[in-house]
C-alpha positions in Angstrom: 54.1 -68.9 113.8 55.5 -71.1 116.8 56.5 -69.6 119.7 59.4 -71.5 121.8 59.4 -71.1 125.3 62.6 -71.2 127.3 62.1 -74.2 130.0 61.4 -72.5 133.3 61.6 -74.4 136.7 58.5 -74.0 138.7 60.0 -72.5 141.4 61.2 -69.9 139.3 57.5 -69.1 137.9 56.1 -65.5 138.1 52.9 -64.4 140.0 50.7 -63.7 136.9 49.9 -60.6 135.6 46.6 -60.5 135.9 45.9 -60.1 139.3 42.0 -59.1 139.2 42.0 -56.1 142.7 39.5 -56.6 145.8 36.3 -55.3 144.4 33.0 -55.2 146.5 31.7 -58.5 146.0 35.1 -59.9 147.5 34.5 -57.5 150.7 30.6 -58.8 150.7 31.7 -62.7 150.9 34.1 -61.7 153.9 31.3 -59.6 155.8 28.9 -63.1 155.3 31.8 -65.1 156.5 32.6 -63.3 159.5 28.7 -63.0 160.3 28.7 -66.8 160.2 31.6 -67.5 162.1 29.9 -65.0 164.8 26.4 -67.0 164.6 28.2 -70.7 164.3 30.5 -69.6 167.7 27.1 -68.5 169.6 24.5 -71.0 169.1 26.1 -73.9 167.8 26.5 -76.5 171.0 28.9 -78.7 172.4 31.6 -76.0 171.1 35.2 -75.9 173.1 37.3 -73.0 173.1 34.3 -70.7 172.5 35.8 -67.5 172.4 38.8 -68.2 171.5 37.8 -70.6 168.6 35.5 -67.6 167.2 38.2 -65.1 167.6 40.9 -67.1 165.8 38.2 -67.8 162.6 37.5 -64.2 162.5 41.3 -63.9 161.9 40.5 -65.4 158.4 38.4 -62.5 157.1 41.5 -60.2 156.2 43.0 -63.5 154.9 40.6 -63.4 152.0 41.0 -60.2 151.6 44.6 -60.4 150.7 44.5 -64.1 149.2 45.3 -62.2 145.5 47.3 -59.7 146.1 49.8 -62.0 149.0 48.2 -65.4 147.9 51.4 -66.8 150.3 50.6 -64.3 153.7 46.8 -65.2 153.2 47.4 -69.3 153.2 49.9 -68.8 156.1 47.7 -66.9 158.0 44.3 -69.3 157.6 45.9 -72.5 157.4 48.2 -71.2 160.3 44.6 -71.0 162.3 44.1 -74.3 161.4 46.6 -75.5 162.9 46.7 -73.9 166.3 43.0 -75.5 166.6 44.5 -78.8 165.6 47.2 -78.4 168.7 44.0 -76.9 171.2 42.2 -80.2 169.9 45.3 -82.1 170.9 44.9 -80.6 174.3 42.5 -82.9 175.0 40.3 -80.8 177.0 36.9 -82.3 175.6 34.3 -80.7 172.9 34.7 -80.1 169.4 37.3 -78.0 168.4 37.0 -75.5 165.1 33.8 -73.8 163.2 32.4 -75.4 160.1 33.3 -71.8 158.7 36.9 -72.8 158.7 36.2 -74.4 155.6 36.6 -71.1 154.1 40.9 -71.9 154.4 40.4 -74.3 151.3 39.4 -71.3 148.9 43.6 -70.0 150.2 44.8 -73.1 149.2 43.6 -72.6 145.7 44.2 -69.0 145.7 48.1 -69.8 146.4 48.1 -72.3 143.6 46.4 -69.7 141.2 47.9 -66.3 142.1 50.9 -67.3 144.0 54.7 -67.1 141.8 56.4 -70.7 142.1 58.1 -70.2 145.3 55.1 -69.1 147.0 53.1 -72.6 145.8 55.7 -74.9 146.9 56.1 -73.2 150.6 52.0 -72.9 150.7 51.9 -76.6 149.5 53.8 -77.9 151.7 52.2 -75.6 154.5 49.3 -76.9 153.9 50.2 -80.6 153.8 51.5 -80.2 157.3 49.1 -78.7 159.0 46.4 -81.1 157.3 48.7 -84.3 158.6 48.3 -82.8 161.9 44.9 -82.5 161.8 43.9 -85.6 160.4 46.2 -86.9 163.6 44.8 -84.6 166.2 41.2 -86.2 164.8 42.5 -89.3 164.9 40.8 -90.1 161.2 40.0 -93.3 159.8 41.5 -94.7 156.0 38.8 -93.2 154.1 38.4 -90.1 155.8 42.1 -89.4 155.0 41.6 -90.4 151.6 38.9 -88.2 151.3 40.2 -85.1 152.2 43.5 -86.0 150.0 41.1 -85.8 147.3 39.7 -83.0 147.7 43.0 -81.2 148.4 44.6 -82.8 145.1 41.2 -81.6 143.3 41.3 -77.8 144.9 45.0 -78.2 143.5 44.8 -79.5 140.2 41.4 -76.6 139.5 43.9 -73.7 140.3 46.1 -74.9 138.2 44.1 -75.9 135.5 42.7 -71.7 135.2 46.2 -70.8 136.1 47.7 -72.3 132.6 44.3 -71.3 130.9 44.9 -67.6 131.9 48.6 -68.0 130.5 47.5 -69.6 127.1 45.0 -67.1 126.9 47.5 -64.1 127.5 50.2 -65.8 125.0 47.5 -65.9 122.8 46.6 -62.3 123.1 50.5 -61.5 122.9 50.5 -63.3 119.7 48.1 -62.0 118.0 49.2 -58.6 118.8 52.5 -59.0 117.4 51.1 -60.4 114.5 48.9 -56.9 113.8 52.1 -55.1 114.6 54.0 -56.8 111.8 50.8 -56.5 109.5 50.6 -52.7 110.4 54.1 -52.0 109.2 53.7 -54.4 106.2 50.8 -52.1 105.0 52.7 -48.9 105.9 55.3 -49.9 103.9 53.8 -51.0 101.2 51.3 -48.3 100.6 52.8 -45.0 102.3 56.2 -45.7 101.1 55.0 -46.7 97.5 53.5 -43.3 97.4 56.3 -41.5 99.4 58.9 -42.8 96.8 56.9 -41.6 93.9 56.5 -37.7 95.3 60.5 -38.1 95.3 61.1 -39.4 91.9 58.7 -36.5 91.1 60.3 -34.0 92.9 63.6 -35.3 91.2 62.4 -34.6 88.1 60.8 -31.5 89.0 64.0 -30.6 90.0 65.3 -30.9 86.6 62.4 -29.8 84.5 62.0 -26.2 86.3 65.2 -25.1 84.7 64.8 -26.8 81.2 60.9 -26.5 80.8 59.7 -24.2 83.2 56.0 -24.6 81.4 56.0 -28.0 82.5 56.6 -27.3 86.0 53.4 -26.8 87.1 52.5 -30.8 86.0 55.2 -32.1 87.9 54.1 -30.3 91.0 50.1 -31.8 90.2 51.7 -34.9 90.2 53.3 -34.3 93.5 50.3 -33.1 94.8 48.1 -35.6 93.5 50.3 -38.4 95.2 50.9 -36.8 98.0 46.9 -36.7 98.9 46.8 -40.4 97.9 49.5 -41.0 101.0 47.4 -38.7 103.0 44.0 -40.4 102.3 45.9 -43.9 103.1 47.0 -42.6 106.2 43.7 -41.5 107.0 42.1 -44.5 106.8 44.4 -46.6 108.6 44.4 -44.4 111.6 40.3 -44.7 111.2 40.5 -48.3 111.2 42.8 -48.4 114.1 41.1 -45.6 116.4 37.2 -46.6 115.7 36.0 -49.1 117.9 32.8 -49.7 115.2 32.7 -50.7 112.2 33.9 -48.8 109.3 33.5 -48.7 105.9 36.0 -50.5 104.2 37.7 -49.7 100.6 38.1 -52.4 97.9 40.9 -54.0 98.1 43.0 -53.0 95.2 44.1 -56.0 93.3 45.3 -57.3 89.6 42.9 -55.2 87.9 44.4 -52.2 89.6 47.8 -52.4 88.2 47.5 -51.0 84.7 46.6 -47.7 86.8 50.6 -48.1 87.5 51.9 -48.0 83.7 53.5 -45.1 82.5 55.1 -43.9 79.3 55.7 -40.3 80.2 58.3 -40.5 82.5 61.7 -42.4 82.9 61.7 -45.3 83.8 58.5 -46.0 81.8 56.2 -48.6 83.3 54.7 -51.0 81.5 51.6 -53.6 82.9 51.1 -57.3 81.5 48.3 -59.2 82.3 48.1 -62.7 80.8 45.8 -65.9 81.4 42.5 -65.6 83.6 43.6 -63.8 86.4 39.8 -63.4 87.3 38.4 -64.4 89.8 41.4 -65.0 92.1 41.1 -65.8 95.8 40.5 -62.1 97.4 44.0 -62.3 99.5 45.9 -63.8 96.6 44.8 -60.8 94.5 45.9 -58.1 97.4 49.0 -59.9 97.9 50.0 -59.8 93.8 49.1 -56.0 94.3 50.9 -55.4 97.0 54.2 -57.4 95.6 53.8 -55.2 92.4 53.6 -52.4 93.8 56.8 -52.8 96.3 58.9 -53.9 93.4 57.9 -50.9 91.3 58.7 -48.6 94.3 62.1 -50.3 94.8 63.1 -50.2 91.3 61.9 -46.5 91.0 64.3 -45.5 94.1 67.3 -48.0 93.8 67.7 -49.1 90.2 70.8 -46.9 89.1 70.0 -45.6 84.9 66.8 -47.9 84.7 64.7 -46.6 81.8 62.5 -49.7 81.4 60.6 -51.5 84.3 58.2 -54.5 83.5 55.7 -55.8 85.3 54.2 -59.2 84.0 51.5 -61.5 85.8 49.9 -64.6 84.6 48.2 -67.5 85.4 49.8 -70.8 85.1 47.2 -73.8 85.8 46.9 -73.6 89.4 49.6 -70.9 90.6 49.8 -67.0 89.8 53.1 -65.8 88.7 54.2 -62.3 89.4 57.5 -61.1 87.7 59.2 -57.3 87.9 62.1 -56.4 86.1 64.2 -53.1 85.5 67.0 -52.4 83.4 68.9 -50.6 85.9 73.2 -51.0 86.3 73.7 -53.8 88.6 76.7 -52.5 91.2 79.9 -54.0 91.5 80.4 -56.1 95.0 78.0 -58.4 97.2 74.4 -57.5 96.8 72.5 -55.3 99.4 70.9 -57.0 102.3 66.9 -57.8 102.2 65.3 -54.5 103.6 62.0 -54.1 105.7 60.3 -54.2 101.9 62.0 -57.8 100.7 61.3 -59.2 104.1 57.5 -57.6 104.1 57.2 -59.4 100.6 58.6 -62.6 101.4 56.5 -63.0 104.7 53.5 -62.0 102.7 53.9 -65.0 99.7 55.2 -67.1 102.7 51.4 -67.2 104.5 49.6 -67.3 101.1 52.2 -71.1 100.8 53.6 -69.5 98.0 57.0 -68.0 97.4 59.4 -65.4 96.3 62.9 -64.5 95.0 64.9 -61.3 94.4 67.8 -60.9 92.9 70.5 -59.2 90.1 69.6 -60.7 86.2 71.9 -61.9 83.9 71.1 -59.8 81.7 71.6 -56.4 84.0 69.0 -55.0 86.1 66.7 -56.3 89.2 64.1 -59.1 89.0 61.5 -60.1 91.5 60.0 -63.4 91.1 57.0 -64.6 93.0 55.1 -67.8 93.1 51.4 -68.2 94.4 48.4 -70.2 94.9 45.4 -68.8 92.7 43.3 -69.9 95.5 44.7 -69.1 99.1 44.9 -71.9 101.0 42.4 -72.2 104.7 
């Protein structure tokens, strides 16, 4: 499945979601940066500004703090420090100007560029580029001490945004996969608990029927209705196991083409009859599921909609390298335009779709319903 992405300008861009909160190793780096800001402003010599250089760094501690949560506040605020000692070193008072400490403002540039939304990156940016111009100028740096620290702030940029789009792909990913278990989920619900579901109402039909003609046979309508409704029950079950238990569990055999004659029936209308032709053994495991599966949702939509059906066929056979799967009723086809594909015909066709096989529904010719499907006897990678 390919998901299309509506083109977004990148000043438009979102902060991302993911925004990891201060934890105790963020307020450990901040205590070590402020305890070298306060050794670096005492012993280190030649130092202009003293206090006031050693105040201004310390302002950068909270800056790291917050450089997550208000990525643009945080690069504002350090690179704004950077910049007033830029403007005392302009002063021209003598003495170095700034702490090696202040170093610390290139982990807010990158932070903007990660965590920032796109507004926030392109005012930080071009923060940033200003304050740096004005530094190099206040240091009066040569050619390739400009071009170094260029560099490095095109590398800091380029890293942020290289974990940036990794953290997106990684969460469309997620999102994907997701909504591919949500469609699987409700294929399975439909095509097991609703198989089962229709058949306790064809039953209960019948019951309805037989209680006041053959009362004697009451009570093996009602076993049937019992017995299918603790199939649904135990199919529920283990869904809900599979879904809640964070170990592994133990698994049932898939049913497959072996399982169908289970479905034939001659002792109730309409009768059910299985055909199994060609060597339909071994199949590809999620080929022989899927022809299940198909059976099985035809036979419960020909037991619920087919109007008078007395007759429904189910016929599967192998045909050199494809499986074909057909199920037909007898029922009255209605006047008018046929019915619109239903959560089942759309759960079937998505399901011979990923197996690269097909499948077609429709009225026959001769009266009744036909499902037709086409697949691969061996599922492709």
């Amino acid at each position: 499945m390919v998901t299309v992405r509506s083109r977004r300008s990148p000043w438009d861009e979102p902060r991302p979601a993911d925004v990891p909160p201060v934890g105790r190793l963020d307020r450990l780096l901040v205590g070590l940066f402020a305890v070298s800001v306060l050794v670096e402003g005492i012993v280190r010599p030649g130092l202009a500004w003293r206090p006031l250089v050693t105040v201004l760094a310390l302002a950068l501690a909270p800056a790291l703090l917050w450089r997550r949560q208000r990525p643009l506040v945080a690069a504002l605020v350090g690179w704004g420090v950077a910049g007033l000692l830029s403007v005392l070193e302009l002063a021209g008072h003598g003495g170095e100007v700034g702490l090696y400490s202040m170093m610390a403002v290139l982990v807010l540039l990158y932070s903007v560029v990660r965590w920032g939304s796109g507004r926030e990156i392109v005012v930080g940016t071009a923060f940033v580029t200003v304050v740096v111009a004005l530094g190099m100028y206040a240091a009066s740096a040569g050619w390739a001490e400009l071009f170094g620290g260029i560099a490095l702030l095109l590398f800091l940029v380029a890293l942020a945004a290289v974990f940036r789009y990794r953290a997106d792909l990684w969460q469309r990913q997620q999102r994907e996969i997701r909504n591919q278990e949500r469609v699987a989920l409700a294929r399975e619900l439909h095509d097991t608990v609703a198989h089962h579901v229709s058949a306790i109402a064809v039953q209960a039909q019948a019951g309805g029927v037989v209680a006041g003609l053959q009362p004697e046979k009451a009570a093996e309508v009602l076993a049937a209705i019992e017995s299918e409704a603790s199939r649904t029950l135990a199919e529920m079950r283990s869904m809900v196991q599979v879904l809640r238990e964070d170990e592994d569990v133990d698994y049932a055999p898939q049913r497959g083409v072996a399982d169908l004659p289970a479905m034939a029936r001659t002792d109730a209308m309409p009768t059910v009859e299985v055909s199994l032709d060609g060597a339909l053994s071994p199949l590809a495991p999620t080929v022989d599921a899927a022809l299940y599966r198909l059976a099985q949702e035809s036979l419960t939509n020909s037991l619920r909609h087919a109007t008078g059906a007395t007759r429904v066929a189910i016929d599967i056979r192998r045909d050199g390298s494809v499986v074909r799967l057909r199920v037909s009723d007898d029922g009255r086809t209605e006047p008018g335009a046929a019915p619109g594909p239903g959560f089942g015909l759309l759960g079937m066709t998505e399901r011979a779709h990923l197996l690269g096989g097909s499948l077609s529904a429709g009225p026959s010719p001769d009266g009744g319903w036909v499902v037709e499907a086409v697949l691969p006897a061996e599922a492709p990678a």
